[in-house]
C-alpha positions as CSV (number, residue, x, y, z in Angstrom):
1,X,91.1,124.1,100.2
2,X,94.4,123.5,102.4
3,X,95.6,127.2,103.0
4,X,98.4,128.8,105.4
5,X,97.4,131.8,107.6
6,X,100.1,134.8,107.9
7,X,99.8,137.4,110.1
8,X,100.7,141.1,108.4
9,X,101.8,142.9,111.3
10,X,102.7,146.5,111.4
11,X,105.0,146.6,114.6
12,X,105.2,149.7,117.0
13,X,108.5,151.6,116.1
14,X,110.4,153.2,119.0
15,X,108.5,157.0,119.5
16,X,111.0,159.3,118.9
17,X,111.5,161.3,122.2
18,X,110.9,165.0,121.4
19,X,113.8,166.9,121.4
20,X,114.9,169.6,124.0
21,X,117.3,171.2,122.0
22,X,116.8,173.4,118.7
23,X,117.5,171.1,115.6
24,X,118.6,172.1,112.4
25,X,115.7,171.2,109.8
26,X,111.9,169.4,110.5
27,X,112.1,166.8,113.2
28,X,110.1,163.7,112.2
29,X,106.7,163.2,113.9
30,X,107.4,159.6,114.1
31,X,109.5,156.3,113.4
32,X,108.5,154.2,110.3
33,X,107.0,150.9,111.2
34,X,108.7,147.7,109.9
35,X,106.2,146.0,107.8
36,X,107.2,141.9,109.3
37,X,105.1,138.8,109.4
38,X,103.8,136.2,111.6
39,X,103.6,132.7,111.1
40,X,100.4,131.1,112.8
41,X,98.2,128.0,112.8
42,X,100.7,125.8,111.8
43,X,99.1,122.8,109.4
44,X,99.9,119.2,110.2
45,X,101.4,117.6,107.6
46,X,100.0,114.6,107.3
47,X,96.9,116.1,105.5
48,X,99.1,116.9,102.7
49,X,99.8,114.4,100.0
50,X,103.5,112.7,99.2
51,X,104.5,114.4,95.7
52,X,105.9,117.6,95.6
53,X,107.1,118.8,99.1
54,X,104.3,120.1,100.7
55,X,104.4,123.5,102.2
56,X,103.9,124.4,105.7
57,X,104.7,126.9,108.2
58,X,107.4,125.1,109.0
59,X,109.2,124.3,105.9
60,X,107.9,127.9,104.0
61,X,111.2,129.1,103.8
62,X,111.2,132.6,102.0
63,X,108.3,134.5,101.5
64,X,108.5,136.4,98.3
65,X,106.6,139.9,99.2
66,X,105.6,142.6,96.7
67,X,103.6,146.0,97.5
68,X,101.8,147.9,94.9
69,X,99.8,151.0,95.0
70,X,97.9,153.2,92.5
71,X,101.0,154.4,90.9
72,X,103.0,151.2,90.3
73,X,105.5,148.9,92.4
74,X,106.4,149.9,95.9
75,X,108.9,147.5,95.9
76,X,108.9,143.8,94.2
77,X,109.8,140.2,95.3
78,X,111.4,141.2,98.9
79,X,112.6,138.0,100.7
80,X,110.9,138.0,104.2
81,X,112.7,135.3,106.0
82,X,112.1,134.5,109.8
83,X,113.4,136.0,112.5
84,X,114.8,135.0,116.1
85,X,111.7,136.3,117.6
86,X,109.7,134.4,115.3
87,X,108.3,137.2,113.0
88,X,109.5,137.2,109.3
89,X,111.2,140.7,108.0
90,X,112.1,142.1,104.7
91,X,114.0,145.3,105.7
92,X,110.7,147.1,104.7
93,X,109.1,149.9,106.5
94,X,105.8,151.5,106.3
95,X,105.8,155.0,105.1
96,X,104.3,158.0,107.6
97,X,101.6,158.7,105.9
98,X,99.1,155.9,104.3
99,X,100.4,154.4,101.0
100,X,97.4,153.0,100.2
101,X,99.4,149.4,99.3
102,X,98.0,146.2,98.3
103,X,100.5,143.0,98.9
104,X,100.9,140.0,96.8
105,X,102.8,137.2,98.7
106,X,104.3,133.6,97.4
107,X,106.9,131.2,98.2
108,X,107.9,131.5,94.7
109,X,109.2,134.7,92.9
110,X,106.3,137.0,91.6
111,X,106.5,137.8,87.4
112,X,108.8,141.5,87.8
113,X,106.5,144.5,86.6
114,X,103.5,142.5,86.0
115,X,100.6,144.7,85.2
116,X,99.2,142.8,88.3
117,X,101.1,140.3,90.3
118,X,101.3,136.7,88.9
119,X,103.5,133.9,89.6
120,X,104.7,131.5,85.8
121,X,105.3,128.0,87.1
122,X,107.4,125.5,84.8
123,X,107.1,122.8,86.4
124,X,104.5,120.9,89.2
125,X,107.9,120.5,91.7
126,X,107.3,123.0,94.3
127,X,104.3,123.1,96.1
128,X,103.6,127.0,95.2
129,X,101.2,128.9,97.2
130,X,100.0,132.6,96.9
131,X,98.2,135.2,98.6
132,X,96.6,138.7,97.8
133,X,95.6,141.2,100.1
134,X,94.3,144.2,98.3
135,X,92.9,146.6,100.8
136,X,95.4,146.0,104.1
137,X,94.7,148.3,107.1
138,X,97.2,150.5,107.8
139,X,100.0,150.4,110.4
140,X,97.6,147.6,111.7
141,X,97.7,143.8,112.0
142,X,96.5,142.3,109.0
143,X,95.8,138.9,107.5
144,X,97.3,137.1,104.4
145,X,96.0,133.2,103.8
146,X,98.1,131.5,101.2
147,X,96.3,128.9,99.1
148,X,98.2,126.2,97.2
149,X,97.7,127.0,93.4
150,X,98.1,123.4,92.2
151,X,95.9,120.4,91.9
152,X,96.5,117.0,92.4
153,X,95.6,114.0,91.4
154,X,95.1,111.1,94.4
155,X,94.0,107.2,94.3
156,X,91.8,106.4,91.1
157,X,89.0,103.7,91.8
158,X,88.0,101.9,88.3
159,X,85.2,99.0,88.5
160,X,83.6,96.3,85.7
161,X,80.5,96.4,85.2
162,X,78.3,93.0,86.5
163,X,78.6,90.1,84.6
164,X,81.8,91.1,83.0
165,X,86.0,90.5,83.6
166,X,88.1,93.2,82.6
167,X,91.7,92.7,82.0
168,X,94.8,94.9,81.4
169,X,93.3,98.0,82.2
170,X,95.1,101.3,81.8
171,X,94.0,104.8,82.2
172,X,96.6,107.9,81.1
173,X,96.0,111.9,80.8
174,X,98.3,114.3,79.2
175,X,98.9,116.5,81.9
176,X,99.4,120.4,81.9
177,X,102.5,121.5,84.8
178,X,103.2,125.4,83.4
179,X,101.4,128.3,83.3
180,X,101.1,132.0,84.5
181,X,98.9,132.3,87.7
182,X,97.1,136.0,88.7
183,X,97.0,136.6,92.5
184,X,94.2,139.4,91.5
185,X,91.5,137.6,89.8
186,X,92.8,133.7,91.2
187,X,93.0,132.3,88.1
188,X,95.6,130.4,85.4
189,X,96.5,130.9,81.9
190,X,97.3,127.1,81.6
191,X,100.9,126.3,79.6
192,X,101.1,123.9,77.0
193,X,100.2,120.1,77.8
194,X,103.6,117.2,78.3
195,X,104.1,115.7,74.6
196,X,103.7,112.4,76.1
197,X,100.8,110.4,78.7
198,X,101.0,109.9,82.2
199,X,99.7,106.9,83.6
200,X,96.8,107.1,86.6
201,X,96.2,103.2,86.5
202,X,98.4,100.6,85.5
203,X,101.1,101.5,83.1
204,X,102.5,101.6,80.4
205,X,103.9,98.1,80.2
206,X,101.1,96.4,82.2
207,X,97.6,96.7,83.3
208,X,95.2,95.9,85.7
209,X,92.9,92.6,85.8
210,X,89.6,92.7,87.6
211,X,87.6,89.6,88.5
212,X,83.9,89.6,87.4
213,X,82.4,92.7,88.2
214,X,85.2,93.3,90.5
215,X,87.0,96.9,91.3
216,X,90.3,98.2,92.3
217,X,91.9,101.5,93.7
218,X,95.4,103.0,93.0
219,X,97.9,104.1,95.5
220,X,98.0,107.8,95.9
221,X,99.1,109.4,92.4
222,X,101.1,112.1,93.9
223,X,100.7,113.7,90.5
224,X,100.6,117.7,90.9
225,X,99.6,119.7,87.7
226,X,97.6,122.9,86.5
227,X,93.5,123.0,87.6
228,X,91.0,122.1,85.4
229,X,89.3,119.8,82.9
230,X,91.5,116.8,81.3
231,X,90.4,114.3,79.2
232,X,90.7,110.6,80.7
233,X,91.5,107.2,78.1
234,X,91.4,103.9,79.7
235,X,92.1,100.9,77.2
236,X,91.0,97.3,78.8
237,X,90.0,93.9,77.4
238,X,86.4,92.8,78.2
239,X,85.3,89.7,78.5
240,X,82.2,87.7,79.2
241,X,81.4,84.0,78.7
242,X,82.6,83.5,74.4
243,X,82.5,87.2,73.8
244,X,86.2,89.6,74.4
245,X,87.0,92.6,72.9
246,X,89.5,95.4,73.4
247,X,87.9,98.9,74.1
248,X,89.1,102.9,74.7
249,X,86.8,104.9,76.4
250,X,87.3,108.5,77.4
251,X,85.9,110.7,80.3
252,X,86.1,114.4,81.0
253,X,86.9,115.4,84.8
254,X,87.7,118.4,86.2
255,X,90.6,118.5,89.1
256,X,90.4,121.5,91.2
257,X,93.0,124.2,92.6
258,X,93.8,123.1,96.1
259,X,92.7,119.7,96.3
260,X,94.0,116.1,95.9
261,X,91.3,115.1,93.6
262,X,90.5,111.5,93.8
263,X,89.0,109.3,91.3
264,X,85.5,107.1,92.7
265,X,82.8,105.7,92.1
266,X,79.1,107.1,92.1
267,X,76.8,105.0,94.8
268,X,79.8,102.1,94.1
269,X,77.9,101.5,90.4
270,X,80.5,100.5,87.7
271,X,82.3,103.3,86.0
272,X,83.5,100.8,83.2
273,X,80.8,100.7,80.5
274,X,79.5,97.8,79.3
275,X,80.7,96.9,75.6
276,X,77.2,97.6,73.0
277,X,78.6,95.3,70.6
278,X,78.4,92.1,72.7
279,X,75.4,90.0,71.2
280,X,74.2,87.9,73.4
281,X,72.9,84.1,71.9
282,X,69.3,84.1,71.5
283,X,66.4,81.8,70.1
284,X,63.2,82.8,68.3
285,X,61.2,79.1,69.4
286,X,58.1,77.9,67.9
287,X,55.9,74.3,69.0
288,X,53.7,73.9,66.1
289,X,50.5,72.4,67.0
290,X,49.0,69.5,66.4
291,X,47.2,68.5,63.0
292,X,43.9,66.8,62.7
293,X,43.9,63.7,60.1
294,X,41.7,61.3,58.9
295,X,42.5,57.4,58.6
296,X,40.5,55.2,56.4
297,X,41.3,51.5,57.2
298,X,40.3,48.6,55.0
299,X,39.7,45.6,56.8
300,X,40.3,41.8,55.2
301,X,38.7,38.9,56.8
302,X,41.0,36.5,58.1
């Protein structure tokens, strides 16, 4: 899974130099610790696909920061932005005493008094990534890894089976690009699915022709939408020797959070079926065998 790795620091406040004099009222035992980040193990970006923009450390932008505890919000959707000396601060501080926090991060704005953080995407545009960390040490560095919430759909490889020519082949899902995601329990309450098909191969004007038993692979799809199963229609003309006929065929696959899920072949076998209505000519062939007969011949003298 492509993730970004964010450093929770708690940096060292000035120490309040004990004072000499007599004060009016309690002196405070300490400063309060900015709570800042830092940005490490930058990702190369060439590992990302084209679609969306991709995030990484470089392009993140604002970091969305929310801190809960037992009790409720700490404080929600703080911009954390990066700094001169290359830590990102929100203007937040760590209380004296341990406040027990948990922090939900995102470069999108977190759902406001969730009952636990979530980000609602409503549309597959922005490359949105998240990260939980439930149980931080206090005033102590600590670890946030953002993981990309979206999956993506990369080159599709179709193939006819032997013996066979396949023409104007198409396949189209009905992709789902909205939906609520929970930084708690990782997972999706998917949206509703487009009213209308995407194309993963060919389109919808034109298809693609493969020679006899012949294959092809798409570019990269670039297509970004919500994890998990969606049903796949191709619609093709096969053809072999007298016998064509136009076909549909549907497959389930699952595309998973994280990935740019490619479609392939298994051990390069076809992944076109062959048509069960084609009827090959055929003979049933009999030699009958020879009769026995007898001849009488009546001979005339000549």
């Amino acid at each position: 899974m492509k993730t970004k790795t964010l450093l929770l620091l708690s940096l060292a406040g000035t120490t309040l130099a004990a004072a000499c004099q007599k004060t009016v009222g309690p002196a405070l035992e300490k400063a309060s610790r900015e709570i800042t980040f830092g940005v490490a193990g930058d990702r190369n970006p060439d590992i990302f696909t084209k679609g969306a923009t991709p995030v990484i450390n470089g392009n993140l932008g604002t970091l969305y920061v929310s801190a809960i505890t037992a009790s409720g919000y700490a404080f929600q959707n703080i911009g954390f932005t990066p700094g001169g000396d290359g830590k990102w601060k929100g203007g937040k501080y760590w209380p004296v005493t341990n406040p027990g926090y948990s922090f939900a991060a995102s470069n999108v704005s977190l759902v406001a008094d969730s009952a636990q953080p979530s980000v609602q995407v409503n549309d597959a545009e922005t490359d949105a990534v998240v990260a939980y960390l439930a149980n931080p040490d206090f005033n102590a560095e600590n670890t946030l890894t953002l993981q990309h919430i979206f999956a993506q759909v990369g080159t599709v490889t179709l193939k006819a089976p032997d013996g066979f020519t396949v023409t104007n082949l198409k396949l189209k899902l009905r992709p789902i690009i909205q939906g609520t995601y929970n930084l708690v329990t990782n997972t999706w309450t998917p949206g509703s699915a487009l009213a209308y098909d995407v194309y993963i191969f060919g389109s919808a004007g034109s298809g693609v022709d493969l020679g006899e038993g012949g294959s092809h692979t798409s570019p990269d799809n670039d297509l970004w939408l919500v994890p998990g199963s969606y049903e796949l229609t191709a619609t093709y003309t096969i053809s072999k020797d007298a016998f064509s006929n136009t076909k549909t065929a549907t497959a389930s696959v699952t595309f998973a959070q994280g990935y740019n899920n490619h479609i392939g072949l298994s051990s390069g076998a076809s992944n076109i079926p062959s048509p069960g209505d084609i009827q090959e000519l055929s003979f049933t062939v009999t030699v009958t065998d020879w009769d026995e007969q007898n001849v009488t011949a009546s001979f005339t003298e000549q």
